[in-house]
N, C-alpha and C positions, 0 to 999 in steps of 0.2 A: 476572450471569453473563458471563465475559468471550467474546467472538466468536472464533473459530478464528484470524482474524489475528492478533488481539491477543496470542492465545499464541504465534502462531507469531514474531511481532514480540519478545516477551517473551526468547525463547529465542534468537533472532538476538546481541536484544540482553545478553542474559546472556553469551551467547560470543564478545559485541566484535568480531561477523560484520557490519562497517558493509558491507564490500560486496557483502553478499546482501540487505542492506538496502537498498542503490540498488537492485538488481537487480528486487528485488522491486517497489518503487517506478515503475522503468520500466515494468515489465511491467504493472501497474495502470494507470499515464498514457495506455499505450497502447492499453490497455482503452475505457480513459473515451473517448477520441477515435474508436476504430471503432464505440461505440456510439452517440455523439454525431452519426455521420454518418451512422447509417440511418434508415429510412422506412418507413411500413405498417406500424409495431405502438411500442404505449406505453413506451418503456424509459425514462420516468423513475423507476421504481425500483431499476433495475439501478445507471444511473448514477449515483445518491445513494449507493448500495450500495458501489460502486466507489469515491467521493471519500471517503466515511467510512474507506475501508482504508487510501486512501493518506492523510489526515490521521493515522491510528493506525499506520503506520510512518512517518511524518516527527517525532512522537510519541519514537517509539522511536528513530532517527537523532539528536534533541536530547540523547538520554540521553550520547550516546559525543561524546566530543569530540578532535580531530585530522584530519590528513588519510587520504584513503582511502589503505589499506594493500593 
């Protein structure tokens, strides 16, 4: 069963949307690093959660090739 990313990735990538593809990308990096930097509770599952997403749009990004538009 594919993960909501994936589809959401799937359909960026159907419509050669590379720079919602960065966007999205960013937004996730930036995820990873504010949960990366707290404290007082377990988020290693968040953050595995969060690098699997941005692997499955970097994923999707290899698919399109050229510069961002």
């Amino acid at each position: 069963m594919s993960s909501a990313i994936e589809l959401i990735v799937e359909g960026y990538a159907r419509l050669k949307d590379r720079q919602s593809l960065e966007d999205l990308r960013m937004h996730r990096r930036r995820l990873a690093v504010d949960l990366k930097a707290r404290t007082g509770f377990d988020y290693r599952l968040s953050i595995t959660q969060v690098e699997q997403d941005i692997a499955a749009i970097e994923a999707g990004l290899n698919t399109l090739s050229g510069p961002v538009t």
